[in-house]
N, C-alpha and C positions, 0 to 999 in steps of 0.2 A: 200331342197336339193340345189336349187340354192342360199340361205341364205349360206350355207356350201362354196361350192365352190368360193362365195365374200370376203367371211375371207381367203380361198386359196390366193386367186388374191391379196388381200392388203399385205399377207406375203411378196408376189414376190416382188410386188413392194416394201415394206419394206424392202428388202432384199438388190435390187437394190441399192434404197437409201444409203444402207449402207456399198457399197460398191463404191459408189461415193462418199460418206461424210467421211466415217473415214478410209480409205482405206491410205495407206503407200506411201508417193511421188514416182512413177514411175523413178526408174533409171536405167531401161534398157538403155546399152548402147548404143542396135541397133532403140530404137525409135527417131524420128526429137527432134531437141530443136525448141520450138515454143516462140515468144517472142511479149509480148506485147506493143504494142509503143503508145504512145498518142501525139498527137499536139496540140497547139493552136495557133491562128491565127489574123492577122488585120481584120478579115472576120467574128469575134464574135466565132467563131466554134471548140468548142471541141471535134475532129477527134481520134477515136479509130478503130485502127486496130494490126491483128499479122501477124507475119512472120514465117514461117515455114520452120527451115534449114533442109534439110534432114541429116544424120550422113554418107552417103555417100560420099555428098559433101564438107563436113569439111577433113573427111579420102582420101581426094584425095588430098587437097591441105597441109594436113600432110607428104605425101610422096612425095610433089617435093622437086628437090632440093635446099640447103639452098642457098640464092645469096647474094653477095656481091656488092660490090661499082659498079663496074663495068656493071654486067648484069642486074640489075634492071629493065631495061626497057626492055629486053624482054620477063623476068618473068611476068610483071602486065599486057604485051602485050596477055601474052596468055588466050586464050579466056576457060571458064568454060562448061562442056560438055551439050552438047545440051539437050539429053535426059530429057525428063520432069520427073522422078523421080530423077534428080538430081538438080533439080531448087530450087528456094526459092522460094515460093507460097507466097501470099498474100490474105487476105479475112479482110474483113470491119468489125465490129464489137459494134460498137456505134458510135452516130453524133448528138449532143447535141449543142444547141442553146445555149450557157453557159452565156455570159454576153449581157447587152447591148454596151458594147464596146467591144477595142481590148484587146485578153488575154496579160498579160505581162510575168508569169510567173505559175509553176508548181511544187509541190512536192508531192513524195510520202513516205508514211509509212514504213514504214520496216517489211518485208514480215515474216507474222506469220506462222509455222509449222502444227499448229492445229486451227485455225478458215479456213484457206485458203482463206481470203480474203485482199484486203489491200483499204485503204483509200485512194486519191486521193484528193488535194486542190488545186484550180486554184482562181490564182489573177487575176485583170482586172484595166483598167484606172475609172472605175466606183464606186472605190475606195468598193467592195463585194470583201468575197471570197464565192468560193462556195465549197459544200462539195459531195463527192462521194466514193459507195461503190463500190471496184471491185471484179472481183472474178481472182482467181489465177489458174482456173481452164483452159489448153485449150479445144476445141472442142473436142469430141469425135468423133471418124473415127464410120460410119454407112453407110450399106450398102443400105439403103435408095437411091432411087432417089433424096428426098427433101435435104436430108442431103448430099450429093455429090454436089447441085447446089446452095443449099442456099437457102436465100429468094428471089423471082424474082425481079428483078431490071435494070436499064437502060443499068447498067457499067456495061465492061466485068468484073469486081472483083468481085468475090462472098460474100453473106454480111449473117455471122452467129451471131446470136445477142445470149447474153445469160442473161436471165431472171431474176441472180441474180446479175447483174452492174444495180443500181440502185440511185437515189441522196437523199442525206443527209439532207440539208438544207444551210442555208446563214448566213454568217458572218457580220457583218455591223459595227464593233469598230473599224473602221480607216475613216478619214474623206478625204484622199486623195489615189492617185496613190499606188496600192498593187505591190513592186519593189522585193520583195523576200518572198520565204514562204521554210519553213525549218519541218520537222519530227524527230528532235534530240533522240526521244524514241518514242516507242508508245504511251505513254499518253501523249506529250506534243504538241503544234504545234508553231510555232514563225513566226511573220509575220511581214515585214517590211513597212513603207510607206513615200511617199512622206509627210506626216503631221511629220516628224521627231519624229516617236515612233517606238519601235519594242513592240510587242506585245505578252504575251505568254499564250496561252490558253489550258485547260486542255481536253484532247481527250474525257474523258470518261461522258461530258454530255455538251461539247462545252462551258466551262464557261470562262469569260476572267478573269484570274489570275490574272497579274499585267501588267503593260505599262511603260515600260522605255524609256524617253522623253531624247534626244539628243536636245541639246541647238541649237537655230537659227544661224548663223552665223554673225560676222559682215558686214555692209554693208562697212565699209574702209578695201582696198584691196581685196575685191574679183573678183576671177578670172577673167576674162574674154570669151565672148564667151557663156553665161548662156542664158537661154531660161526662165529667170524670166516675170513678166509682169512688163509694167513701176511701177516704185514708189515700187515692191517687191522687198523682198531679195532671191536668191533662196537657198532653203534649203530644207533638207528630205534626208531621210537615204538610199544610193542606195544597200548595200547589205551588208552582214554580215555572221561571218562566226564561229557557236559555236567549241569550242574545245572537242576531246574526251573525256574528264574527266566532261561536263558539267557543268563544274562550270566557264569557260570564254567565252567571246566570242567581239569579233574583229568587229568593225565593222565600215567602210570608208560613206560620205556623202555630198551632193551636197553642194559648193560654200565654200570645207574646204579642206586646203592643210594638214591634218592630218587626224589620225585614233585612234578613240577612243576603248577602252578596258575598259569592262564589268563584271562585279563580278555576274554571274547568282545567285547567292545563297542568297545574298541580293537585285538584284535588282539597285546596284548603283554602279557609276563611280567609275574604276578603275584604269585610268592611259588614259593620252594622249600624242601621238609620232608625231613630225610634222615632215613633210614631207622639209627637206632641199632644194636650190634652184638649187645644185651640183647634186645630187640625183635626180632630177626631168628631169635636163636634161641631164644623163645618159640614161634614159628611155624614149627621145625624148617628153618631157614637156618643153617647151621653154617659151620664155618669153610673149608669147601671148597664151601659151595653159592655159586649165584651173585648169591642176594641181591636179584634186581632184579624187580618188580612185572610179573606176568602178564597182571590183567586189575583191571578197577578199574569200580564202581557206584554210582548213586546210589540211594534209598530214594525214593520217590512224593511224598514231603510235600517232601523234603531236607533231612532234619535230621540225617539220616548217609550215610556213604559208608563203603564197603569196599572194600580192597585185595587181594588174594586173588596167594600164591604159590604157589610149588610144591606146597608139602606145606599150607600152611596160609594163615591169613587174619587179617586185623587189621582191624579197625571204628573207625572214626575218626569223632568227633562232629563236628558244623559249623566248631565253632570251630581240627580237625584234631588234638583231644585225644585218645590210643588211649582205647577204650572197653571193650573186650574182643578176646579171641583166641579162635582157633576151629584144633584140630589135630584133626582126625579118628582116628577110633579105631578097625579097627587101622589103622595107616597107609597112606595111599593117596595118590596124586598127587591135585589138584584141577584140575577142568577148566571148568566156567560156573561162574558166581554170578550168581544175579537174586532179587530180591525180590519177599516176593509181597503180591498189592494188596486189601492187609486194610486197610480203615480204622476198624477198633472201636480202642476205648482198654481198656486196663485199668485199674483207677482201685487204689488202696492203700485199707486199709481205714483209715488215718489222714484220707484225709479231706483233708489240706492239699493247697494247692494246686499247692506241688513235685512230692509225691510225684505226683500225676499227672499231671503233665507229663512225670517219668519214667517213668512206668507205656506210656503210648502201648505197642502192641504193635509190633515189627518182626521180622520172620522173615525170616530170610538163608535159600533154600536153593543147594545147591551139588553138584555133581556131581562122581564120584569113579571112579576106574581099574577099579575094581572091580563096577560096575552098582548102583553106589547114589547115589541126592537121597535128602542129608542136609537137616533142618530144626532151626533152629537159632532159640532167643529171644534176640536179642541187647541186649533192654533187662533181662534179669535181672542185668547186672553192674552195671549202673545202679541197680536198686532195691536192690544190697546195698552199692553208694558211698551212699545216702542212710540206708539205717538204721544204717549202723556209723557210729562215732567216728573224725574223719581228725583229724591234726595239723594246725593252723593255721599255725606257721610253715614249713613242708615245702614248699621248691620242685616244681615241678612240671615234669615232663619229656616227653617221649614215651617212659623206661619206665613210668611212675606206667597199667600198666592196673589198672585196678581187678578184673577177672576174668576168667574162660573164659565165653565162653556157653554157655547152657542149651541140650542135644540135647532136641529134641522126640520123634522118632522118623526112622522112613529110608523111603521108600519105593524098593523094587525091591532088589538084593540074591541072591548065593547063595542065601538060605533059600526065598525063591520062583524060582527058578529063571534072574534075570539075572545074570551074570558079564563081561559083555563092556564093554568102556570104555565111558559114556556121553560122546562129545564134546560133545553140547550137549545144550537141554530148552528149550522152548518153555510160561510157563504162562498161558493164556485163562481167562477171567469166564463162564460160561454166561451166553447170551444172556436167563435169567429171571432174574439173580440181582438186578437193580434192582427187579420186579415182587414179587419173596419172598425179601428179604435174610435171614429167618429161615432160609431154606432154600439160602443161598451154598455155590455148586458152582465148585470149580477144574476146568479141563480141562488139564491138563499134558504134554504131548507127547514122548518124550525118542527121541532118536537117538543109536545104538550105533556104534562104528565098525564092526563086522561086519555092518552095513549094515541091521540092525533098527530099526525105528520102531514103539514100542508107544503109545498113549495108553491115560491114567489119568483116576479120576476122585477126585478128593478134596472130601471137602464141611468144611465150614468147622467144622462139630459137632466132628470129628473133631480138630482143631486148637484148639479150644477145650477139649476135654476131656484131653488131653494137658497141657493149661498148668495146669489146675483139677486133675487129679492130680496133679502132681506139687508142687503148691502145698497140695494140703489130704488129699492120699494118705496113708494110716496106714502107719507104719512108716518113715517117707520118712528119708532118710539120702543125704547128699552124699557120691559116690565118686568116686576117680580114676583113672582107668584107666590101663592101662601105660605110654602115652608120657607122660602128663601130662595128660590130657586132662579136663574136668571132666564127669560123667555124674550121673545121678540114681538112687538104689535105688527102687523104691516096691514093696510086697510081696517083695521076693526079687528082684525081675524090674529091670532097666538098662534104660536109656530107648532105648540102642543096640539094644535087642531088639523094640522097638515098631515094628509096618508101618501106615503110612498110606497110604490109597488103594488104589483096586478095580480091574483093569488088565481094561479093557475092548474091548482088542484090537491084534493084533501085524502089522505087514506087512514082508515082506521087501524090500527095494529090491534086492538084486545089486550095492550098489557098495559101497565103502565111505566113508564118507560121515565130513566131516570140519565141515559147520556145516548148522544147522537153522532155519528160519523157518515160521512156519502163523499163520491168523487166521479168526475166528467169521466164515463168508459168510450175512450178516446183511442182505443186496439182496435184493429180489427174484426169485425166482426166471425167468432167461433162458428165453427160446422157442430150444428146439433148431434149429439148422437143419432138421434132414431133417424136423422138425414144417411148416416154411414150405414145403419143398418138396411136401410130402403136401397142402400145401394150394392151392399154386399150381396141382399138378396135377389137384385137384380141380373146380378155377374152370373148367382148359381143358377139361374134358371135359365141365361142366356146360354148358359154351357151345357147344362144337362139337355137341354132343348137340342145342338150343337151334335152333341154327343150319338142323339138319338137318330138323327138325320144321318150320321155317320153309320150308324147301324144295321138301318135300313136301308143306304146304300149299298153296303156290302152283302146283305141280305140279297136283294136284285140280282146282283153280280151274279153270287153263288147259284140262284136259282137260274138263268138262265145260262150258266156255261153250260158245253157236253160231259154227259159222264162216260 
């Protein structure tokens, strides 16, 4: 009988099981988005944790009103309602000793529908990568004590670990500095390194493919300003950026004032673009800077790509024709660039069929020394190459830019109280925004080097009314600001004064933190451990309890038959 009742009990749990594992991604629309964020740090320390928005607190700041140039600053002034079911929670979730050095850099996979898990690769100056499984599952709500507080711990954060983030193993084909790591598919992974290789390795048993070796630089005329050692030349690949289609890929490197283009399908060079001396210092490279590409992106369609250096950035259309420049105002070092994943068009009120093909919107944002993501239209130098008059016989160069892009606004900043370097930003889709694209929500995440991690929440309105003011705003007047930089007046008020987005909460991590990765946990929600144990322990004492009733039954019996 209690043999009977153990095959009952595996059912249940069987059942469970299988309603955590192949159960249908949760999209209720009244449950939180929980979102997972990882860090890495000068401190060795692969820092995992999530954030839990509630849907309340997105739907409140949906319903305020939309602001303009003007009242910005009383908008971000106001404060998010106290009520702890309308906060963003935070809870700990893995803290792994990752390298023997500083992490440099992070990718992850691209989030599978039915495994519900995703990979995790982190580079280090220790010239490893390492590998990890995560799960895409958030916590499960339990009515538990344990599960309400967590694991006991020092810090007021609560710390829910789940059993199935677990590590892969180690990479070891680069002999220097791991400066980018990219997941172009799920089988492939690409890696760059200061040894001047990018590296392309096949997911599905970690094997390294092939290694495309970028040439050393010469030592006459290199930049200056290099952190080579005496008697080296410095060289290695600082980042790289494949195209949609997989078959190119871009990519800029130390002590080279050009950017080499990559034939992925063979493996060999396919074209090199130097960097002009006009050009350079457009993007404040001057004659003592070092001239050579930081970080380099592609747009979601790829119809453009940016190069982003020190102080500033150049937008190169497909064909690698500059498009516009981008110098930030006042000046500040740049640090990420990513684009964000809008796909509305803007259309020209002419109607023809160019003008809207240039009209397409793409927003570069980029982050800056100073705790600012700048947003940036980078198809308005576009739309003012097709209404002016160009000269028809005028060769064309790579100085021929046609303009500065358009600032949209800045989100974070001195004026609300960020000052600390943003090193990276991570920006997410809310998981309703395919259900109510009228209603498209960014989730933007950005990580500070003084070891803050705030996320934001910008809605898509807010981004559209920014481009429609400054397009049909009265008053409106093109200015330029001190370095050069191109800005918009519309009433009195510079576009560099505009705050986009509602910062709906800050955690401190304790390290400082040098690259940033998160993703919408859009699985199902996981069965806690100590939930299984509460229940195992249940079965046993439902049974020995079972058992003992059986005992005493027969006990009874015995004593009152005749003897």
């Amino acid at each position: 009988m209690a043999g009977k009742r153990k095959r009952g009990a595996e059912t249940v749990n069987g059942e469970a099981k299988k309603r955590a594992i192949g159960a249908p991604p949760n999209n209720d629309p009244l449950s939180p988005i929980t979102i997972q964020i990882i860090t890495g740090s000068y401190e060795r320390v692969l820092h995992g944790f999530t954030a839990t928005i509630p849907r309340v607190t997105l739907d409140s700041i949906q319903e305020e009103p939309q602001a303009t140039l003007t009242d910005t600053s009383e908008k971000e002034k106001a404060p998010l309602p106290k009520d702890s079911s309308t906060q963003v929670s935070f809870s700990d979730t893995f803290l792994f000793n990752a390298h023997r050095s500083s992490l440099t850099t992070l990718a992850l996979s691209p989030l599978s529908p039915t495994t519900f898990k995703t990979t995790l690769a982190t580079g280090s100056t220790d010239a490893q990568i390492q590998l990890y499984s995560l799960s895409t599952s958030p916590p499960a709500p339990s009515s538990s004590l344990v599960s309400k507080l967590g694991t006991p711990s020092l810090t007021p954060t609560p710390i829910h670990e789940n059993p199935q983030n677990r590590e892969l193993g180690t990479l070891q084909h680069h002999a220097s500095t791991v400066t980018q790591l990219a997941f172009p598919t799920h089988g492939k992974l690409l890696s760059a390194s200061l040894d001047n290789t990018i590296g392309v390795t096949r997911a599905r048993d970690w094997t390294l493919l092939s290694s495309i070796r970028a040439p050393v630089p010469k030592v006459v005329g290199r930049p200056s300003g290099d952190t080579a050692a005496p008697g080296e030349v410095p060289a290695g690949v600082n980042a790289f950026a494949v195209h949609p289609s997989m078959k190119l890929c871009v990519s800029v490197g130390r002590g080279e004032r050009c950017m080499r283009l990559w034939n992925l399908v063979t493996g060999k060079k396919a074209g090199v673009l130097n960097f002009s001396r006009e050009l350079l210092a457009r993007v404040g490279e001057g004659k003592f800077g070092r001239g050579e590409g930081l970080s380099v992106v592609w747009d979601d369609e790829g119809e453009e790509f940016a190069v982003g250096f020190g102080r500033g950035v150049v937008v190169y259309e497909l064909d690698a024709r500059p498009r516009s420049t981008i110098l930030p105002s006042p000046r500040a070092k740049i640090g990420r660039l990513r684009y964000l994943p809008l796909k509305n068009k803007h259309v020209e009120t002419n109607g023809e069929e160019e003008g809207q093909r240039t009209g397409e919107r793409k927003i570069l944002a980029l982050s800056t020394e100073d705790g600012r993501v700048l947003f940036y239209d980078t198809a308005a130098a576009a739309l003012f190459k097709d209404n002016t008059a160009q000269p028809e016989d005028d060769e064309k160069n790579d100085t021929d830019v046609e303009g500065s892009a358009t600032l949209l606004g800045q989100l974070g900043g001195r004026t609300v109280g960020v000052s600390g370097r943003i090193k990276d930003f991570k920006i997410l889709v809310a998981p309703d925004a395919a259900a109510h694209p009228e209603t498209k929500r960014l989730l933007i995440t950005t990580a500070s080097s003084d070891g803050s991690v705030r996320v934001w929440s910008v809605r898509h309105q807010e981004l559209e009314a920014a481009t429609s003011e400054l397009q049909n705003g009265e008053n409106e007047v093109e200015k330029t600001l001190k370095n050069g930089t191109t800005g918009v007046e519309v009433n009195g008020n510079t576009t560099s004064e505009r705050q986009i987005g509602k910062l709906l909460g800050t955690y401190e991590t304790g390290h400082r933190i040098t690259c940033l990765e998160a993703f919408v946990m859009s699985a199902p929600a996981s069965v806690p451990e100590d939930a299984d144990r509460e229940k195992e322990a249940r079965e046993r004492v439902e049974l020995s309890s079972s058992d003992e009733d059986e005992e005493d039954d027969e006990e009874e019996r015995d004593g009152s038959s005749p003897k």
